[in-house]
C-alpha positions as CSV (number, residue, x, y, z in Angstrom):
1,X,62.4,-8.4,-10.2
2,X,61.8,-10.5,-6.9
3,X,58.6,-11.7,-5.4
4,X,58.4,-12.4,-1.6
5,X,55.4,-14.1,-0.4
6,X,55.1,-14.1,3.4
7,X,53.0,-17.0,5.4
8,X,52.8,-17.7,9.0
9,X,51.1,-15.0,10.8
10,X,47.9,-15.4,13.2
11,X,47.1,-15.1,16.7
12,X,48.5,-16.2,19.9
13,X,49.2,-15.6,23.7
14,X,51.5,-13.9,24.8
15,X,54.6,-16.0,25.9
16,X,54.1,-18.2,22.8
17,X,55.7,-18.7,19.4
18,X,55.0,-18.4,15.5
19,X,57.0,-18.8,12.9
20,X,56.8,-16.7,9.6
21,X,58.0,-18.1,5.8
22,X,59.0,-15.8,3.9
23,X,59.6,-17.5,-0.1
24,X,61.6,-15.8,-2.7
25,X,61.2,-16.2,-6.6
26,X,62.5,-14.1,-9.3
27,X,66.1,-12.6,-9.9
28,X,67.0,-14.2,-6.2
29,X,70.5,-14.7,-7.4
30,X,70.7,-10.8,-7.4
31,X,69.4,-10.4,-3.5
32,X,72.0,-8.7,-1.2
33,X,70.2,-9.0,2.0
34,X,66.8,-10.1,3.1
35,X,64.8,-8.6,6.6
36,X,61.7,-8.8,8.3
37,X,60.2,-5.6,9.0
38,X,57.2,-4.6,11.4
39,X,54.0,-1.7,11.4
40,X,52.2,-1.1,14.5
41,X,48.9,0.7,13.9
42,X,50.1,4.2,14.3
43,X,53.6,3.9,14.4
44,X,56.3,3.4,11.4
45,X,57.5,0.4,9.9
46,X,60.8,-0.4,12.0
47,X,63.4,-3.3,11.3
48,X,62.9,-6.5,13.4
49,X,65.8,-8.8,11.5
50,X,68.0,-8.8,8.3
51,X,70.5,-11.8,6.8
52,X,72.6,-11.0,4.3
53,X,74.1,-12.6,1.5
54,X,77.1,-13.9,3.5
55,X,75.2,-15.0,6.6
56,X,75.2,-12.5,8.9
57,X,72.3,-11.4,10.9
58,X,71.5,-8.4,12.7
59,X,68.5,-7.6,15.1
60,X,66.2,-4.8,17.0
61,X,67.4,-4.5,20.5
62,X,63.9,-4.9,21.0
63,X,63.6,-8.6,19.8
64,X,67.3,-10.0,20.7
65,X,67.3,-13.2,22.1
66,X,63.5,-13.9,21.8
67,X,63.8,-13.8,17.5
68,X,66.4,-15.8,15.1
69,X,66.3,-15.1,11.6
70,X,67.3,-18.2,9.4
71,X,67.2,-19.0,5.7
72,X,67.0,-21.8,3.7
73,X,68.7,-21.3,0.3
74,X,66.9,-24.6,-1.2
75,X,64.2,-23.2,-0.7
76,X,64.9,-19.7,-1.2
77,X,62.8,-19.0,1.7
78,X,64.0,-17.1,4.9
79,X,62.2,-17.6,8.3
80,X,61.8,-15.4,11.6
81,X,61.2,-17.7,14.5
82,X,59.7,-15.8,17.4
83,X,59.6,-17.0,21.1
84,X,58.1,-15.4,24.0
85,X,55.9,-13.4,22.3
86,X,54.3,-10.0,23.7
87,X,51.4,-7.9,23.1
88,X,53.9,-5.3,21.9
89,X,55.0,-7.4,18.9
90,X,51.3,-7.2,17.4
91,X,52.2,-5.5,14.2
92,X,51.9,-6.7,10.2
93,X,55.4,-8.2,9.6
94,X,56.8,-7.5,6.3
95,X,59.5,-9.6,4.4
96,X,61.6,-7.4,1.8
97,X,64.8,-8.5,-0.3
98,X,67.8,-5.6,-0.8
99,X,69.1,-6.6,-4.3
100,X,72.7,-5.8,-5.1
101,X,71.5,-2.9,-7.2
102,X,70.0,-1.5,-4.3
103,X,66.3,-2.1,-5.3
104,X,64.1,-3.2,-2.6
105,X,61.2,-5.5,-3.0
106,X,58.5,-5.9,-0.4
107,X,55.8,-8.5,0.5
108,X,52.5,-8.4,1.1
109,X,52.8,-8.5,5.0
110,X,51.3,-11.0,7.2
111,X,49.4,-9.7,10.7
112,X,50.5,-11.2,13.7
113,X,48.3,-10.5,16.6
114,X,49.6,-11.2,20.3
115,X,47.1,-10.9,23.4
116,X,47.6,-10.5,26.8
């Protein structure tokens, strides 16, 4: 088992930044992969960001260069800086942990709001 807690949503103008925490606990020894994930109000949840266990990162076309997904393994927390925000990134952001069984865990989610 692995509990995620997310923390850093809110709201802010478009062009700015947030930064969201997302802290592990549990069987973290066990995690594969980590990712942010966002939901739109009508639309399905999509993949923003992932780090795996060996460091690499991959992104949404729609968020490359403007996100970086970072972890710190002291803290067993992963972050998603994002700059240059736009309305069109107003979701609830989701972290969730890919174990190396396969089982996914999911956090609560954290709204971010971005106005025009």
């Amino acid at each position: 088992q692995v509990q995620l807690v997310e923390s850093g949503g809110g709201l802010v103008q478009a062009g700015g930044s947030l930064r969201l925490s997302c802290a592990a606990s549990g069987s973290i020894f066990s995690i594969n992969a980590m990712g942010w994930y966002r939901q739109a109000p009508g639309k399905q949840r999509e993949l923003v960001a992932l780090i795996t266990r060996g460091g690499s990162t991959n992104y949404a076309d729609s968020v490359k260069g403007r996100f970086t997904i970072s972890r710190d393994n002291a803290k067993n927390t992963v972050y998603l800086q994002m700059n240059s925000l736009k309305p069109e990134d107003t979701a609830v952001y989701y972290c969730n942990a890919i174990l190396l069984t396969g089982h996914v865990f999911w956090g609560q989610g954290t709204q971010v709001t971005v106005s025009s």
